[in-house]
C-alpha positions in Angstrom: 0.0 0.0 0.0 1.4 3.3 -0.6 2.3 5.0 2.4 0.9 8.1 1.8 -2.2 6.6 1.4 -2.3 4.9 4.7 -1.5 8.4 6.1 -4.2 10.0 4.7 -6.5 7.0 5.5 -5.7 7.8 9.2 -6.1 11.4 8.7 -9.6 11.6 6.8 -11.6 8.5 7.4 -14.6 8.0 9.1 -15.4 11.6 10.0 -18.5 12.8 11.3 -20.9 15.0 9.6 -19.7 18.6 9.2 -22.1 21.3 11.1 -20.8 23.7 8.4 -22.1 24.2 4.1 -19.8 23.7 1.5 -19.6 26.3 -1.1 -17.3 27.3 -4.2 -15.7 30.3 -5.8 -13.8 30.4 -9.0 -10.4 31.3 -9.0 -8.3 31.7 -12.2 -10.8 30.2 -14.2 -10.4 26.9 -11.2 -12.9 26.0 -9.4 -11.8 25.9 -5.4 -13.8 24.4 -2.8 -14.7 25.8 1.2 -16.7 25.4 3.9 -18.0 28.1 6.3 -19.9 28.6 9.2 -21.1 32.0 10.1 -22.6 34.1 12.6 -26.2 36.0 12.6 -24.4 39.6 13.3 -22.0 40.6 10.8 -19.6 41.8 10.1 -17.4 39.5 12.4 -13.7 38.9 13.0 -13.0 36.0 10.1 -10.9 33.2 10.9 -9.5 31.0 8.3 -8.0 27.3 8.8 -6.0 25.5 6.9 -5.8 21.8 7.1 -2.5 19.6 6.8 -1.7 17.5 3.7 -3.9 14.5 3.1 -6.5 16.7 4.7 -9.7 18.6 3.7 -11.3 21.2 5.6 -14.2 19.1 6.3 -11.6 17.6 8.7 -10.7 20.2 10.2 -13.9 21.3 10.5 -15.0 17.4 12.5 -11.7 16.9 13.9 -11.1 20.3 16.3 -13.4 22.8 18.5 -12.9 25.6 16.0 -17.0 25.6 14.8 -17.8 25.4 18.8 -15.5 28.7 19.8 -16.8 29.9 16.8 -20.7 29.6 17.9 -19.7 30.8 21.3 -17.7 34.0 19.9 -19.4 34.7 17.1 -16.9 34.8 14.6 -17.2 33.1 10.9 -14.7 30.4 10.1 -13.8 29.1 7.1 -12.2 26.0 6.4 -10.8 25.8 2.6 -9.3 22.7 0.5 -6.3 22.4 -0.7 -5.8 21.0 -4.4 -4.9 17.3 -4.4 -5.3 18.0 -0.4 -2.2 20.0 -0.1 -1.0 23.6 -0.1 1.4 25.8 -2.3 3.3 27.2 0.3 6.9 28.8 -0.2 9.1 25.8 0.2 10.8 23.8 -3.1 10.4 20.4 -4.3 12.9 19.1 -2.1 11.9 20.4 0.9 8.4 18.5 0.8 7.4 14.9 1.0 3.8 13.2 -0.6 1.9 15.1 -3.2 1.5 18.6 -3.9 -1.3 20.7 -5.6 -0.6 21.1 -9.5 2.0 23.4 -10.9 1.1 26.5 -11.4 -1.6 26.6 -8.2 -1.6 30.3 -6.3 -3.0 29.3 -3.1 -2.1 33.0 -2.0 -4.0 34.4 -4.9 -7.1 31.5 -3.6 -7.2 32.8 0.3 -6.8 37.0 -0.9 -10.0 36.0 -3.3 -11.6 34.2 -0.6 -11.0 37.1 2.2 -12.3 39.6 -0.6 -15.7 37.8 -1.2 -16.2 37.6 2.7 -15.3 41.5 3.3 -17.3 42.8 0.1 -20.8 40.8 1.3 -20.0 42.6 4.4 -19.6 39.1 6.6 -16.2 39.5 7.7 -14.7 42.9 9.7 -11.5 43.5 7.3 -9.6 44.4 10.5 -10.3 41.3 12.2 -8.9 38.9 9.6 -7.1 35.7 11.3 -5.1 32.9 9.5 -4.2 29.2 11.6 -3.0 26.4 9.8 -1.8 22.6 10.7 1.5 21.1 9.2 1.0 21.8 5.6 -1.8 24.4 6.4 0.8 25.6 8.6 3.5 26.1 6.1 0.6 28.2 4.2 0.1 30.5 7.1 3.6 31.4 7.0 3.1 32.0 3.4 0.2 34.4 3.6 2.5 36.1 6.5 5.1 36.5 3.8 3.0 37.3 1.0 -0.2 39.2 2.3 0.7 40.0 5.8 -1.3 43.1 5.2 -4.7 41.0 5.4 -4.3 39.4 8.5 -4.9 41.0 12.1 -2.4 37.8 13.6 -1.8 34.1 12.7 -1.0 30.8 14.1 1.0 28.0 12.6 1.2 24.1 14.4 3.3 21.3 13.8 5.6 23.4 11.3 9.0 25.1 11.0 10.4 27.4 8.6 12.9 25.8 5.7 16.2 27.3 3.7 13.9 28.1 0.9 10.8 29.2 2.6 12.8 31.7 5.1 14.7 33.0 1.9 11.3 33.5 0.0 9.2 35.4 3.0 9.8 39.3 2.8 6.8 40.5 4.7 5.3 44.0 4.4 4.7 44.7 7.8 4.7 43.1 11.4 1.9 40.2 12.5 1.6 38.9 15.5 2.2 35.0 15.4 1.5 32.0 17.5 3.5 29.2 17.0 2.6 25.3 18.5 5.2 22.5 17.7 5.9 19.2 19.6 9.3 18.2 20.5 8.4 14.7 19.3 7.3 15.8 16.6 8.0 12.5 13.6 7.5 14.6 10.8 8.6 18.5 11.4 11.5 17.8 14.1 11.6 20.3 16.8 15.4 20.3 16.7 15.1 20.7 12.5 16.8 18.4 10.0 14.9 15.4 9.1 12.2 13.6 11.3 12.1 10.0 12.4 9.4 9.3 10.3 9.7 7.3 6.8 7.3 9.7 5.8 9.2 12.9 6.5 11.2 15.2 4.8 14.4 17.2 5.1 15.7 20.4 5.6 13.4 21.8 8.1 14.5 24.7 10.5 14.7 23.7 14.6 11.3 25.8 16.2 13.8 28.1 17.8 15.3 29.2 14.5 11.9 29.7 13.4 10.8 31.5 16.5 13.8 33.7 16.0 13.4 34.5 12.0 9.5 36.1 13.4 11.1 37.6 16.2 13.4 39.2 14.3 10.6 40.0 11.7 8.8 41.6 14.1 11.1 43.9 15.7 11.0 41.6 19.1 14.4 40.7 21.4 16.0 37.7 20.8 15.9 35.9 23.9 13.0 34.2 25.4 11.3 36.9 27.9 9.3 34.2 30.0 8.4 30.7 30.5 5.9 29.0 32.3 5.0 25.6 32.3 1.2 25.2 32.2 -0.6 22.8 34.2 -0.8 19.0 33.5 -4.5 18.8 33.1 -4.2 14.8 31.5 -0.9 13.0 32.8 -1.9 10.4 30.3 -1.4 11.5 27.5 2.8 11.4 27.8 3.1 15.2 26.9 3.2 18.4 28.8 3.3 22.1 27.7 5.3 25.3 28.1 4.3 29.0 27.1 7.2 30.6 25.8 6.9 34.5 25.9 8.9 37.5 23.8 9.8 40.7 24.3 8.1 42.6 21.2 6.8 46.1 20.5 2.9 46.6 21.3 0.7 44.2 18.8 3.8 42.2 17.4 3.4 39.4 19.9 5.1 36.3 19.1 4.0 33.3 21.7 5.3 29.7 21.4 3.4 27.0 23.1 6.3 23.9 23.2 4.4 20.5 23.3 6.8 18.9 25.1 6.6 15.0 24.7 4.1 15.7 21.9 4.0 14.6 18.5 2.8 15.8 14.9 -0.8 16.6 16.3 -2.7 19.7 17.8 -3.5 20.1 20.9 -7.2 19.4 21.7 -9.4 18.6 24.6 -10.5 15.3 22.7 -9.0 12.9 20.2 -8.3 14.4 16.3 -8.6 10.2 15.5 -10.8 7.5 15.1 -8.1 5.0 15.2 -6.2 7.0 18.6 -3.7 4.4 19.0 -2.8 3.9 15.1 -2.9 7.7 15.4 -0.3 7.7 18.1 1.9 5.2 16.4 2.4 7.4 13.8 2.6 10.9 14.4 3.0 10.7 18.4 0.9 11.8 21.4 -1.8 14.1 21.3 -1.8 16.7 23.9 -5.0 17.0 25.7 -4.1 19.9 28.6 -4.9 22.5 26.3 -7.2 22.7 23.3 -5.8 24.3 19.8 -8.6 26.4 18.7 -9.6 28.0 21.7 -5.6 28.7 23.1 -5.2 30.4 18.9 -8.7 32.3 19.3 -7.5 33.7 22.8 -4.1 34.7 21.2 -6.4 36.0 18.0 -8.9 38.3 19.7 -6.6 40.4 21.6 -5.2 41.4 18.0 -8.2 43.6 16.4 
């Protein structure tokens, strides 16, 4: 069986009905696929989430709390797809493993549309825009920061690091704040860069400090950690801990790292992203459960209009 296949078995299958519509917007003559879920009052702070390879949004949409905060803080969220279930972000060939979206895609170009259609119609508030992402999706927030950071109110990327070619490609034209979320166990985007442990990983990613250090740098922040706090343990089974790691940055160019430590190529959540947990665990590592993704982002997000 190909391999890739059995990792995106594991990632997609069996999810559970979406609570949000699908809808479609053309694109460069291409037909691109979302869905949304929105709030009665608008316009509302818009957040966008990207979903890793192998991935739709529909799983992201099943798989994490991010349509629940979004009920309770009225906010829209939109969950886009990826062509061939991958992103275009700003790293080369090399740097990527599995498939990628077809040559030529502008994935950039996709999201700018997508944000115009929601601020024109008057649903989204154009100075609340927010961009997360997982792994892939991940890799395509830090594009959008390099690319469009003049959309986007603040951003979060998980389970991803900067590479040679993506850090030399990102020239943004202003400040964002970012939150970042890795796990130091991480089989397919090692913590400590290079190459991870996983047959199905790649090369030539940054360590999370290097990429915590390029956005510092980016946004005018000191270089050394200005605090650390290790947050409290909330499910001792499930072999992984975390730490907030604070910087020193001008007013509204926060950048916060949450270290997963123990914790694999997952996000955070207060219940499982898997139907198959332990198959899960076996490969791409624990899943933290003492903090939930979406609603540690959407706290980082809203202090950021």
């Amino acid at each position: 069986m190909n391999p890739f296949a059995l990792l995106a078995g594991l990632m997609i299958a069996l999810t559970i009905a979406s609570p949000v519509r699908a809808e479609t917007i053309k694109v460069d003559g291409t037909t691109r696929t979302y869905a949304a879920q929105m709030p009665e009052t608008r316009p509302a702070p818009l957040v966008i989430v990207l979903h890793g390879k192998t991935q739709s949004g529909a799983d992201m949409a099943t798989r994490t709390s991010w349509p629940a905060v979004a009920r309770r803080e009225h906010f829209t969220v939109v969950f886009p797809d990826g062509l061939n279930r991958a992103w275009a972000d700003l790293r080369v060939y090399e740097e990527r493993a599995g498939s990628a979206p077809p040559d030529g895609t502008d994935d950039v170009a996709f999201i700018t549309q997508l944000i115009k259609t929601f601020v024109d119609d008057g649903t989204a508030d154009p100075k609340r825009i927010y961009v997360t992402g997982v792994s892939n999706g991940g890799a395509m927030t830090m594009t959008l920061l390099c690319k469009r950071a003049d959309l986007f109110a603040a951003a979060a990327s998980v389970i991803m690091n900067l590479t040679e070619a993506s850090s030399r490609a990102c020239q943004p034209s202003r400040p964002v704040p970012l939150l970042m979320m890795n796990g130091t166990d991480d089989p397919l985007i090692p913590y400590r860069g290079g190459r991870g442990t996983s047959r199905f990983a790649a090369d030539g990613f940054w360590s999370t400090e290097k990429t915590v250090a390029f956005w510092r740098r980016i946004n005018g922040c000191e270089a050394r950690d200005a605090a650390s706090v290790n947050l409290e343990d909330r499910d001792t089974g499930d072999q992984s801990t975390v730490t907030r790691i604070e910087s020193r940055c001008p007013a509204g160019r926060d950048v916060l790292l949450y270290r997963v430590n123990g914790g694999g190529h997952r996000m955070p959540g207060t219940s499982t992203d898997a139907r198959f947990a332990r198959l899960a665990t076996n490969l791409l590592g624990p899943q933290n459960h003492d903090i939930d993704g979406a609603e540690t982002i959407w706290s980082f997000f809203k202090r950021f209009p």
